[in-house]
N, C-alpha and C positions, 0 to 999 in steps of 0.2 A: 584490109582483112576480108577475103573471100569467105570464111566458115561463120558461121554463129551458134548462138544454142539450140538448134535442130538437130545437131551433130551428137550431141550429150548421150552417153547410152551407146550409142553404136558401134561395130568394129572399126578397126584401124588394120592397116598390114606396111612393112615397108619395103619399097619395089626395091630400094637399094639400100645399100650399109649408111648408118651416119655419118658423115668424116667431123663433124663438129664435135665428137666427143671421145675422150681416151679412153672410155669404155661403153662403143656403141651401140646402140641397137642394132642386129644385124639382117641384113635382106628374108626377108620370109616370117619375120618376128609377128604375133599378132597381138592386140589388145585392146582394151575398150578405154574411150572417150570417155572422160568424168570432169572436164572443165577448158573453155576457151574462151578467151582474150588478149590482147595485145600482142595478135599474129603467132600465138603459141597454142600447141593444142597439147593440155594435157593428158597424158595416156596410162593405165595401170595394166602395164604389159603380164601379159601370161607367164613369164618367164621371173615374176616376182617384182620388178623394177617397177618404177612409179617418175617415170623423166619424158617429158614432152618433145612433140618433134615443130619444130619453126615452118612455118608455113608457106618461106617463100624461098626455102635453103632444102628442106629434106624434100626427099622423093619418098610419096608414101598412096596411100588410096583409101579413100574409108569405103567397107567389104560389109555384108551381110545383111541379112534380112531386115527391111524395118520397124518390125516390132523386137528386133534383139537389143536391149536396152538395159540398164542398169533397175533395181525396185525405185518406187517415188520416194523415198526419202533419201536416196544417191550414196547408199552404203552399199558397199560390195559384201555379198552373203556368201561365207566360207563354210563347207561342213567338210567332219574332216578333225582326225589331232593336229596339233599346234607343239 
Protein backbone atom coordinates (compact mmCIF):
# COMPACT_ATOMS: atom_id res chain seq x y z
CA UNK A 1 0.00 0.00 0.00
CA UNK A 2 1.80 3.27 -1.37
CA UNK A 3 -1.15 5.85 -0.08
CA UNK A 4 -2.20 6.41 3.41
CA UNK A 5 -4.32 9.10 5.21
CA UNK A 6 -2.62 12.00 3.98
CA UNK A 7 -4.42 11.56 0.77
CA UNK A 8 -8.00 12.01 2.75
CA UNK A 9 -9.66 15.31 1.30
CA UNK A 10 -7.84 15.73 -1.77
CA UNK A 11 -8.47 15.42 -5.63
CA UNK A 12 -8.32 12.37 -7.46
CA UNK A 13 -8.48 12.33 -11.51
CA UNK A 14 -8.26 9.21 -13.87
CA UNK A 15 -5.44 9.12 -16.54
CA UNK A 16 -7.34 6.18 -18.01
CA UNK A 17 -10.91 4.42 -18.13
CA UNK A 18 -11.36 1.62 -15.49
CA UNK A 19 -11.56 -1.65 -17.36
CA UNK A 20 -12.41 -3.46 -13.86
CA UNK A 21 -15.92 -2.22 -13.90
CA UNK A 22 -19.07 -2.61 -16.23
CA UNK A 23 -19.77 0.85 -15.41
CA UNK A 24 -16.46 2.78 -15.29
CA UNK A 25 -15.12 5.56 -14.29
CA UNK A 26 -13.98 7.20 -17.39
CA UNK A 27 -10.57 9.00 -18.22
CA UNK A 28 -10.79 12.74 -17.24
CA UNK A 29 -13.34 11.75 -14.30
CA UNK A 30 -12.51 13.91 -11.07
CA UNK A 31 -13.24 13.36 -7.31
CA UNK A 32 -12.19 13.70 -3.91
CA UNK A 33 -10.61 11.15 -1.56
CA UNK A 34 -12.78 10.34 1.68
CA UNK A 35 -11.16 6.80 2.68
CA UNK A 36 -8.14 4.43 2.07
CA UNK A 37 -7.12 1.09 2.95
CA UNK A 38 -6.50 -2.32 1.90
CA UNK A 39 -4.91 -0.93 -1.42
CA UNK A 40 -8.25 0.73 -2.27
CA UNK A 41 -8.78 4.48 -2.46
CA UNK A 42 -12.23 5.45 -1.95
CA UNK A 43 -13.46 8.29 -4.07
CA UNK A 44 -16.87 10.47 -4.24
CA UNK A 45 -16.50 11.26 -7.76
CA UNK A 46 -18.10 14.62 -9.17
CA UNK A 47 -20.15 12.89 -11.45
CA UNK A 48 -22.39 11.49 -8.20
CA UNK A 49 -20.74 7.90 -7.96
CA UNK A 50 -19.14 6.97 -4.67
CA UNK A 51 -16.76 3.49 -6.06
CA UNK A 52 -13.07 3.37 -5.35
CA UNK A 53 -10.07 2.95 -7.73
CA UNK A 54 -7.37 -0.20 -6.65
CA UNK A 55 -4.13 1.10 -6.33
CA UNK A 56 -2.10 -1.13 -8.12
CA UNK A 57 -4.73 -1.93 -11.17
CA UNK A 58 -6.21 1.80 -12.01
CA UNK A 59 -4.34 4.48 -13.73
CA UNK A 60 -5.25 7.64 -11.83
CA UNK A 61 -3.21 10.79 -10.08
CA UNK A 62 -4.22 12.51 -7.15
CA UNK A 63 -4.43 16.49 -8.58
CA UNK A 64 -4.95 19.80 -6.67
CA UNK A 65 -3.95 22.10 -4.24
CA UNK A 66 -3.15 20.85 -0.73
CA UNK A 67 -5.26 22.64 1.29
CA UNK A 68 -8.47 21.24 -1.12
CA UNK A 69 -9.90 18.86 1.33
CA UNK A 70 -13.01 17.56 2.64
CA UNK A 71 -14.63 19.94 6.32
CA UNK A 72 -13.09 17.94 9.78
CA UNK A 73 -15.72 16.07 10.37
CA UNK A 74 -15.53 14.23 6.60
CA UNK A 75 -18.96 15.12 5.46
CA UNK A 76 -19.37 16.43 2.07
CA UNK A 77 -21.35 19.89 2.20
CA UNK A 78 -24.14 20.03 -0.64
CA UNK A 79 -26.01 23.37 -1.13
CA UNK A 80 -28.26 23.27 -3.58
CA UNK A 81 -32.23 21.41 -4.08
CA UNK A 82 -32.11 17.69 -3.67
Amino acid sequence: MKYGKEIIGKRIRMVETMTNEKYPIEKGEMGTIRHVGGGVINVVWDNGRDIGVIEDEDNFEIVGHPDTHLPPNNFLVFSGNI
